[in-house]
GUTORVO-739895 format. One record per atom (N, C-alpha, C): atom name; y, x, z. Coordinates in Angstrom, 3 decimals, padded with zeros to 6 digits. Atoms other than C-alpha are relative to their C-alpha. Example, Ala and Ser with C-alpha at 12.3 -4.5 7.8 and 13.67 -1.06 7.14 Angstrom:
N | -001.190 | 000.890 | 000.000
CA | -004.500 | 012.300 | 007.800
C | 001.200 | 000.900 | 000.000
N | -001.190 | -000.820 | -000.060
CA | -001.060 | 013.670 | 007.140
C | 001.090 | -000.770 | 000.730
This chain:
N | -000.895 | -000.177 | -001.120
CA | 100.677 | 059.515 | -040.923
C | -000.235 | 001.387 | 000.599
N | 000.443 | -001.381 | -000.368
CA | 101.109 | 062.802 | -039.634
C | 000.102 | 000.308 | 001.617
N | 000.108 | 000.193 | -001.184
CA | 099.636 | 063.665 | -036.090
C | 000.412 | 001.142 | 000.648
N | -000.367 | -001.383 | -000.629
CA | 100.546 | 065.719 | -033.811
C | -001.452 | 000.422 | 000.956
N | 000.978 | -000.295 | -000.202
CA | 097.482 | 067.731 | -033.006
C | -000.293 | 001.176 | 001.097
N | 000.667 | -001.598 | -000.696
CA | 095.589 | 070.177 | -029.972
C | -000.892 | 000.166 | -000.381
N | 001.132 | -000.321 | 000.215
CA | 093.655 | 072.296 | -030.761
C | -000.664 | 001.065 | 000.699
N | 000.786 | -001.049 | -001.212
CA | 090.673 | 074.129 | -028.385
C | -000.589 | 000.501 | -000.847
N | 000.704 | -001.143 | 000.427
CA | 089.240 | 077.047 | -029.459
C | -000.430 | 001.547 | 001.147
N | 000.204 | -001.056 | -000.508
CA | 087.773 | 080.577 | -028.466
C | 001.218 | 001.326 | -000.585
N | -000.962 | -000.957 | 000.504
CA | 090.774 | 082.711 | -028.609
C | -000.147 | 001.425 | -000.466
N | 000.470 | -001.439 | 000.772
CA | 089.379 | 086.110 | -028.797
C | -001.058 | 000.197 | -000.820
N | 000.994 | -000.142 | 001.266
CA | 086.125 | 085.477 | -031.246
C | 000.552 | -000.650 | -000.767
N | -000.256 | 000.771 | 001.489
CA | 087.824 | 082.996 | -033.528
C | 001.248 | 000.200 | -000.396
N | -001.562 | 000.581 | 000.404
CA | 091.339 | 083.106 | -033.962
C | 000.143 | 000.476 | -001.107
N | 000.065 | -000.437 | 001.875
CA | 091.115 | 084.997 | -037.220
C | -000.252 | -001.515 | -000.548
N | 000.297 | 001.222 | 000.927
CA | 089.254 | 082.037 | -038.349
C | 000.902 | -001.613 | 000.416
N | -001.045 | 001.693 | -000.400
CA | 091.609 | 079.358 | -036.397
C | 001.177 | 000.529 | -001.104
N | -001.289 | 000.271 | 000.784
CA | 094.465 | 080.799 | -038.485
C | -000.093 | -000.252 | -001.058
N | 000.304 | 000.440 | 001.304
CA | 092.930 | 080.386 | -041.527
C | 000.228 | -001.641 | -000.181
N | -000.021 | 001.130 | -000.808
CA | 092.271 | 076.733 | -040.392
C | 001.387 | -000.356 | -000.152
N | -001.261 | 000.772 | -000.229
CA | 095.468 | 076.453 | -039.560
C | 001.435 | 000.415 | -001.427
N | -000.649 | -000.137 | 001.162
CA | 096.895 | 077.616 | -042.447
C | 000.170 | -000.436 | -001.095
N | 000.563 | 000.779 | 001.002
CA | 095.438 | 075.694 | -045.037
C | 001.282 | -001.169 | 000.180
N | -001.214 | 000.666 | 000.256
CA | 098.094 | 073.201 | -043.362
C | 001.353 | 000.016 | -000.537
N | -001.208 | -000.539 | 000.043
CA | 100.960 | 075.243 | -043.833
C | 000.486 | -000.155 | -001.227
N | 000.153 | -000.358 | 001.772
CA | 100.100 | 075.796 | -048.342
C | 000.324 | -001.298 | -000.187
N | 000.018 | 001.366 | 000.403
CA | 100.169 | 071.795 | -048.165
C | 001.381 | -000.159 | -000.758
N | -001.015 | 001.110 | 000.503
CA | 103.101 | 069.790 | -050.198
C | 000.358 | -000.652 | 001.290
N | -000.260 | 000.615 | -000.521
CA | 105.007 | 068.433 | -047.704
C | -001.116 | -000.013 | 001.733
N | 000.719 | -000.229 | -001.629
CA | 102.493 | 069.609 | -044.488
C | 001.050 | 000.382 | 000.791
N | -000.465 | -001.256 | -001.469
CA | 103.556 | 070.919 | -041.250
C | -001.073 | 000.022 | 000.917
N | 001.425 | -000.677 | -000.860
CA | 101.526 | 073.239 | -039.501
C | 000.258 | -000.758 | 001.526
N | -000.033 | 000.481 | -001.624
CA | 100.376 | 071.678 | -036.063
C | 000.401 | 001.459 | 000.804
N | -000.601 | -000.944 | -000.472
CA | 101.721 | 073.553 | -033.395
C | -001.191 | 000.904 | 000.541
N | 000.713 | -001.001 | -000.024
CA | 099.964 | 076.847 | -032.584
C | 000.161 | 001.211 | 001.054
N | -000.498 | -000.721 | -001.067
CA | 100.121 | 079.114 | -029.246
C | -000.898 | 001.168 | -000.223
N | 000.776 | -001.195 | 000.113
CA | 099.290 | 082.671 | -029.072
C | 000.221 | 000.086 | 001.321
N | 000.937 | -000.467 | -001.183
CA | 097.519 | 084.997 | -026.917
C | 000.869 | 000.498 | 001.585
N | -001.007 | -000.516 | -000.706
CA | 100.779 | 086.369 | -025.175
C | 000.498 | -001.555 | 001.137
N | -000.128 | 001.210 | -000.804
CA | 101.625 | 082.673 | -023.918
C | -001.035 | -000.272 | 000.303
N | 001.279 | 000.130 | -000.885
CA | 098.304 | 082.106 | -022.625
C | -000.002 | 000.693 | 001.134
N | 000.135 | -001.136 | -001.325
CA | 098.287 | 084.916 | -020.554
C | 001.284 | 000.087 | 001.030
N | -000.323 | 000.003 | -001.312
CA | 101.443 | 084.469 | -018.826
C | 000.076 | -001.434 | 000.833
N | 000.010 | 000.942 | -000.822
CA | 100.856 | 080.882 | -018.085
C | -001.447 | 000.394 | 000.989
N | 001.189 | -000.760 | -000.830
CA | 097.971 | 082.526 | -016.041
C | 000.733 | 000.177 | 001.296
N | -000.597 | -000.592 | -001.025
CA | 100.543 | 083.911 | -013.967
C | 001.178 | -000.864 | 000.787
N | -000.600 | 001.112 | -000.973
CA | 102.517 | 080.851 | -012.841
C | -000.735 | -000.862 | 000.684
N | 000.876 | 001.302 | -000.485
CA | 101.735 | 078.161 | -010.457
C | -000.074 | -001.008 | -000.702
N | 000.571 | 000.978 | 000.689
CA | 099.689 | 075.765 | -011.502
C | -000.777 | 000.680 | -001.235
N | 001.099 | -000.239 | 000.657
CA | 098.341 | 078.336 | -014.176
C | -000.397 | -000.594 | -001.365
N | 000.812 | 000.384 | 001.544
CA | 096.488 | 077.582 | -017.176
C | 000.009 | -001.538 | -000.185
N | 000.542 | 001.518 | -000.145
CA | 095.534 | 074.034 | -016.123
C | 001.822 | -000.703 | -000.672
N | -001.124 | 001.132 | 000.359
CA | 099.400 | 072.999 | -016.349
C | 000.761 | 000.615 | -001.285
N | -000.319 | -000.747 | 001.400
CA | 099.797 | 075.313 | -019.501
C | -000.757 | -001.091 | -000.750
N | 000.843 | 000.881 | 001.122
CA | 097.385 | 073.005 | -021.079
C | 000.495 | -001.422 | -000.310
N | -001.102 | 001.088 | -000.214
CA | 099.057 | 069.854 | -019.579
C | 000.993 | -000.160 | -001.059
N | -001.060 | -000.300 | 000.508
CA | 101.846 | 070.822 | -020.957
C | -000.100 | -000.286 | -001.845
N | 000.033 | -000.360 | 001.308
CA | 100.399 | 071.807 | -024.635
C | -000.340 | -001.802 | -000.604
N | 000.101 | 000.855 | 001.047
CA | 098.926 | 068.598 | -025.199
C | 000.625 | -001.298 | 000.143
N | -000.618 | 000.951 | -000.028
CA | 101.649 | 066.258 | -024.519
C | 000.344 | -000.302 | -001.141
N | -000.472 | 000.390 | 001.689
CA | 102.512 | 063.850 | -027.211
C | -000.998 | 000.265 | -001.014
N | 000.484 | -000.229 | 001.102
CA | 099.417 | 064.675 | -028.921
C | -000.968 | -001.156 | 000.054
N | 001.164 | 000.866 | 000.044
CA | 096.845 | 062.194 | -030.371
C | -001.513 | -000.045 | 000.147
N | 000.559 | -000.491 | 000.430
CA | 094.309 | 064.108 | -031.288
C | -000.875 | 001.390 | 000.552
N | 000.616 | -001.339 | -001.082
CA | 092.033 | 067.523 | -029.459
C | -000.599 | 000.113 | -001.388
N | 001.676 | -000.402 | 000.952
CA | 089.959 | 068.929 | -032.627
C | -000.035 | 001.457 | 000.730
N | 000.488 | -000.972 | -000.443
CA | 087.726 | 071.213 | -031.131
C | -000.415 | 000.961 | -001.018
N | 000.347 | -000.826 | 000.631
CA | 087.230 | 074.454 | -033.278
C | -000.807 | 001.174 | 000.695
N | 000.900 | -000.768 | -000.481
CA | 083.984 | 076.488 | -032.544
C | -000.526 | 000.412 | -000.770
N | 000.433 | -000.910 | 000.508
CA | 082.400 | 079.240 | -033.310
C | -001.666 | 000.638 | 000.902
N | 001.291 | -000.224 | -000.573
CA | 079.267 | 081.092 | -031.935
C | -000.135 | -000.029 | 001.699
N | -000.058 | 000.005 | -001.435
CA | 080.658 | 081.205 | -028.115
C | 000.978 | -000.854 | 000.301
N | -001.070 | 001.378 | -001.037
CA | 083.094 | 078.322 | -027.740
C | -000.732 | -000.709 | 000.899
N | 000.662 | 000.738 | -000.703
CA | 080.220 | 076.338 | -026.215
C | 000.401 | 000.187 | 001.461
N | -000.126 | -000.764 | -001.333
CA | 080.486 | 078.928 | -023.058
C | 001.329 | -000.093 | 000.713
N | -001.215 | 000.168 | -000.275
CA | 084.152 | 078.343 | -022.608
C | 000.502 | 000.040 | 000.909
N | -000.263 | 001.381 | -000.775
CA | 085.405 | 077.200 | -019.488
C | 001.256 | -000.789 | -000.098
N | -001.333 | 000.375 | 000.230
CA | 088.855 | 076.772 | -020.355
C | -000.055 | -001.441 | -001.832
N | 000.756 | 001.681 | 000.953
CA | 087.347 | 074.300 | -023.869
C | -000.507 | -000.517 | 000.685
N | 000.553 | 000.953 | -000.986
CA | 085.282 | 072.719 | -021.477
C | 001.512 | -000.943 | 000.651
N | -000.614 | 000.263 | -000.974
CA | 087.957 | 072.017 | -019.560
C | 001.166 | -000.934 | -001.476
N | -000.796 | 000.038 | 001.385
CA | 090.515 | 071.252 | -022.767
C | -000.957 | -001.749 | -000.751
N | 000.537 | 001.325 | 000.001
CA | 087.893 | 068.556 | -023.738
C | -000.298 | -001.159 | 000.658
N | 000.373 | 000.725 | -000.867
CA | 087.348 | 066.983 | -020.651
C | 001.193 | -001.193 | 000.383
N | -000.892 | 000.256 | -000.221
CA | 090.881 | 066.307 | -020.272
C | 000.325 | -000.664 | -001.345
N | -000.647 | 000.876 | 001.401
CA | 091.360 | 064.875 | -023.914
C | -000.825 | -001.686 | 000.268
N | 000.819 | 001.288 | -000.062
CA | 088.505 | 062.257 | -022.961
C | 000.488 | -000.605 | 000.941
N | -000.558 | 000.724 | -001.483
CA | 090.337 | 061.597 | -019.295
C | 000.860 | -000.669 | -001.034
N | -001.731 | 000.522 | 000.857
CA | 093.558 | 060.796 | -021.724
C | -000.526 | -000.886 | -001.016
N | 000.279 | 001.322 | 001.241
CA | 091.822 | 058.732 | -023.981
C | 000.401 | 000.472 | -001.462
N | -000.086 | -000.851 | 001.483
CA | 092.674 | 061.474 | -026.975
C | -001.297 | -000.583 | -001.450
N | 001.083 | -000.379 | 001.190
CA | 090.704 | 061.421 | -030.274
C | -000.528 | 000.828 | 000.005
N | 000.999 | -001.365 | -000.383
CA | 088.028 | 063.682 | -030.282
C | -000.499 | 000.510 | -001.113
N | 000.882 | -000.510 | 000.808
CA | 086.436 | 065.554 | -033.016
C | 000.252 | 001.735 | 000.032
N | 000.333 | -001.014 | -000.118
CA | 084.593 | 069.129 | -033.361
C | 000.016 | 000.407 | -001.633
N | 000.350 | -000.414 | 001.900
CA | 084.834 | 071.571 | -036.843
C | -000.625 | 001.048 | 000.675
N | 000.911 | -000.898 | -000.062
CA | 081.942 | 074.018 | -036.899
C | 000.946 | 001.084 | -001.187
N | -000.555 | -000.995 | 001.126
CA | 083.860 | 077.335 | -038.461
C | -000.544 | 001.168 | 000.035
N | 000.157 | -001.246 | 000.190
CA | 081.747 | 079.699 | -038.197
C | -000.457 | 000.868 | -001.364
N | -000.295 | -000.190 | 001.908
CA | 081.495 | 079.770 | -042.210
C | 001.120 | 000.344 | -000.062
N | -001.290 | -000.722 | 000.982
CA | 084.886 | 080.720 | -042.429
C | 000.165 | 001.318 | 000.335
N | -000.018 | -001.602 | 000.303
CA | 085.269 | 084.264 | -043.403
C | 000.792 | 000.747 | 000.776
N | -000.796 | -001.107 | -000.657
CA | 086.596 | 086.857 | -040.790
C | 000.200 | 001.090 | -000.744
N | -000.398 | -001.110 | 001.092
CA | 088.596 | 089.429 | -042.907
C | -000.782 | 001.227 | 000.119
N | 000.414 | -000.885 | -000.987
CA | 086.547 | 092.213 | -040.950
C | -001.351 | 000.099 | -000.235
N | 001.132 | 000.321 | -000.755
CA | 083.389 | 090.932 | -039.868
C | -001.060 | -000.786 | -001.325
N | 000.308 | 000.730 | 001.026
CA | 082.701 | 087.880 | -042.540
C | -000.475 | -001.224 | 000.807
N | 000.549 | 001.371 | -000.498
CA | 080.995 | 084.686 | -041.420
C | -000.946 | 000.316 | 001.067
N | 000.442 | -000.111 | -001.129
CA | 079.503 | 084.476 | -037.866
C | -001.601 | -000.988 | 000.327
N | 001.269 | 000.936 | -000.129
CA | 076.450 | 082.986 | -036.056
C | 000.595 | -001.487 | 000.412
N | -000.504 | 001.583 | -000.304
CA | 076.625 | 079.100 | -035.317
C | -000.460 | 000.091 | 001.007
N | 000.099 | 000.611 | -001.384
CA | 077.222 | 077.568 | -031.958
C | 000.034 | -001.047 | -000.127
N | 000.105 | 001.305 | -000.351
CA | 076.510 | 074.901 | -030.338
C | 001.591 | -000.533 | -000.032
N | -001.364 | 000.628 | -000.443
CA | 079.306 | 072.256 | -030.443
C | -000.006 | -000.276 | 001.420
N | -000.526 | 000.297 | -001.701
CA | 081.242 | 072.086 | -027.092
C | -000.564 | -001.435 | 000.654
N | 000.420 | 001.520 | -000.136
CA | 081.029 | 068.276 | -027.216
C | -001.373 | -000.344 | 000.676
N | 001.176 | 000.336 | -001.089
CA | 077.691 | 068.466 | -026.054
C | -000.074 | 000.386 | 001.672
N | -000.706 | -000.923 | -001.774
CA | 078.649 | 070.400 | -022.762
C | 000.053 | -001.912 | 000.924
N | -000.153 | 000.961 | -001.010
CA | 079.952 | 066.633 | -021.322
C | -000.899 | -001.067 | -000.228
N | 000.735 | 001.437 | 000.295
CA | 077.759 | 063.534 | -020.843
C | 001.232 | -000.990 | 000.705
N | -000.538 | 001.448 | -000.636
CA | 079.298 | 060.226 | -020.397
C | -001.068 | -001.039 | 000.537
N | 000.617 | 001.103 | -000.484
CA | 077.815 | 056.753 | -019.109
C | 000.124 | -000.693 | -000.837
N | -000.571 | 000.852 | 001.306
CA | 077.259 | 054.123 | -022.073
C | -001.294 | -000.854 | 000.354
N | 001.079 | 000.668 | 000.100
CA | 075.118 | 051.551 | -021.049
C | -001.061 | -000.042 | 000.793
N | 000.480 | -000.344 | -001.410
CA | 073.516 | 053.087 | -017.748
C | -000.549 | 001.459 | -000.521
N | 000.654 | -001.226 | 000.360
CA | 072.525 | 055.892 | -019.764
C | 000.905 | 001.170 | -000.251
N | -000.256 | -000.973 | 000.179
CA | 073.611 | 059.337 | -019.988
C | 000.412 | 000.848 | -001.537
N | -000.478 | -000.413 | 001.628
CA | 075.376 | 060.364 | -023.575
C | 000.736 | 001.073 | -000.180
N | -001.229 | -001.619 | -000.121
CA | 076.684 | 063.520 | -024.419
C | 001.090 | -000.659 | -001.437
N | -000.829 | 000.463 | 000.812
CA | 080.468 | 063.376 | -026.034
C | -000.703 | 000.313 | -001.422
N | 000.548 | -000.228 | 001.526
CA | 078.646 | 065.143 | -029.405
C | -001.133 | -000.904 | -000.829
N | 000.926 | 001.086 | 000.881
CA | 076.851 | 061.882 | -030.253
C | 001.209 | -001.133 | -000.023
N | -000.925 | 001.205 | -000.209
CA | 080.105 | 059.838 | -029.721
C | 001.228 | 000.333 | -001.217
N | -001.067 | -000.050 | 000.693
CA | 082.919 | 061.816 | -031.683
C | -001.145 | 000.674 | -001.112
N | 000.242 | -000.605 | 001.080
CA | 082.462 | 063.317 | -034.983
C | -000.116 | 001.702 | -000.054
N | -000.381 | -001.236 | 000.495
CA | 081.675 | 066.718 | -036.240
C | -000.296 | 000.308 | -001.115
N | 000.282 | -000.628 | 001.431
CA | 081.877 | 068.748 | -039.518
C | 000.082 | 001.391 | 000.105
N | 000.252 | -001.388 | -000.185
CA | 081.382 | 072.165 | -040.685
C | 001.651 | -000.027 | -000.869
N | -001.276 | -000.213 | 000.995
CA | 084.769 | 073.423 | -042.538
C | -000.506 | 000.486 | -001.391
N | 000.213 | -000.323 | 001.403
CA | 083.529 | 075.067 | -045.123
C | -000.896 | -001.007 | -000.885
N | 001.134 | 000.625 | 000.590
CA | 080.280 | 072.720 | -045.925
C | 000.693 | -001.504 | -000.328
N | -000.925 | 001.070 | -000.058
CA | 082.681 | 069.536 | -045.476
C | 001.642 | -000.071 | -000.771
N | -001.180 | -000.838 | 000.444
CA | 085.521 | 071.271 | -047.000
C | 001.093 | -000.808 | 000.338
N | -000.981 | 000.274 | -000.480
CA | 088.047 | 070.783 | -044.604
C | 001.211 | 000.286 | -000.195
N | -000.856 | 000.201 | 000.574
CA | 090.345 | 071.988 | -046.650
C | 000.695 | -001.082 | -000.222
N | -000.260 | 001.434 | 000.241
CA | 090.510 | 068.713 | -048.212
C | 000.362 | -000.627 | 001.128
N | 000.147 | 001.129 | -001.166
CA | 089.258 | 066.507 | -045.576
C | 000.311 | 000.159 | 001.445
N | -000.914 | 000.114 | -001.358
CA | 090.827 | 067.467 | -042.150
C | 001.034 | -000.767 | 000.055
N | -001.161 | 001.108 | -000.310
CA | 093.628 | 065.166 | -042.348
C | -000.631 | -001.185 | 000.216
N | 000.683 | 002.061 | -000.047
CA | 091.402 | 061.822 | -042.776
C | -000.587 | -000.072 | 001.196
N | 000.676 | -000.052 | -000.941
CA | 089.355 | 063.630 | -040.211
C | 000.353 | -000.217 | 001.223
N | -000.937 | 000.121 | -001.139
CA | 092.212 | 063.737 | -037.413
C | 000.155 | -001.707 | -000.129
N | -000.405 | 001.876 | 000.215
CA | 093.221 | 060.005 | -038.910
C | -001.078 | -000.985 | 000.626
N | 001.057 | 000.881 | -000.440
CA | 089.963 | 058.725 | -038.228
C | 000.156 | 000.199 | 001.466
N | 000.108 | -000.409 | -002.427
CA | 089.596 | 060.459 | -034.224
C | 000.801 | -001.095 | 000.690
N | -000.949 | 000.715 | -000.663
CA | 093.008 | 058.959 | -034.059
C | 000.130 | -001.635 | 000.236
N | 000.433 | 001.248 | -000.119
CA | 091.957 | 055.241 | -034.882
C | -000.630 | -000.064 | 000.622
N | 001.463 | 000.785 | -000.943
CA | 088.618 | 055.212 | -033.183
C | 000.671 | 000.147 | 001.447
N | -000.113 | -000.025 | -001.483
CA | 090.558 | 056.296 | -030.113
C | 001.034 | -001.370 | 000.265
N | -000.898 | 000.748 | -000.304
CA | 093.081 | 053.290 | -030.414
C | 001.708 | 000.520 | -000.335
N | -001.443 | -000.791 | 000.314
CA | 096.182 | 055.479 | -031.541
C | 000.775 | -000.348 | -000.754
């Protein structure tokens, strides 16, 4: 079934490697690329009321799904922070891809960050759980998300009830 997907990332260290990512959907048989906002629409939802927050609103209506894509400084975010926090208020599917294996045309493969997911704790039991022991993560390249990103969204999207 094909989902309709957000996706948080670090726009100015990764997006080389998000388009790759996101491209891989595009080469598919019968894919369609999830939808994809650049840097120019970011910046002027900055400049309306309400801002970023209802730019985001906005982006992930109708979606099932948040995969978080990080790299060596998504952790620091506040705008992913914020992007995840709001997929867990909504009851979204959650999962993180570690990309900092995928090759920047430029640069080449980066240092690894922490996944975001750890950033929030929840309550499970009286105890304190961070989301990165609850949803899933993989690396792209080591997991080869080539392949397996679709089952990976499928799954988020079941465990969340979708």
């Amino acid at each position: 079934m094909a989902r309709k997907v957000f996706f948080s990332f670090h726009y100015d260290r990764d997006v080389h490697r998000v388009v790759q990512v996101r491209n891989s959907w595009v080469v598919r048989a019968n894919g369609e690329a999830p939808p994809f906002y650049d840097k120019a629409e970011f910046e002027q939802a900055k400049k309306r009321v309400g801002g970023i927050e209802k730019w985001i609103e906005e982006q992930m209506k109708g979606t099932s799904v948040t995969v978080v894509l990080f790299g060596a400084e998504t952790y620091e975010r506040e705008w992913v922070r914020h992007e995840i926090k709001r997929s867990y208020e909504l009851g979204k599917g959650l999962l993180a891809i570690d990309i900092h294996n995928v090759r920047h045309p430029q640069t080449g493969a980066d240092n690894q960050g922490k996944n975001p997911l750890s950033y929030w704790q929840v309550d499970r039991g009286g105890q304190k759980v961070p989301l990165s022991s609850i949803y899933s993560e993989y690396d792209w390249v080591r997991d080869d998300g080539y392949t397996n990103m679709p089952s990976w969204i499928e799954a988020a999207a079941r465990a969340a009830g979708r």
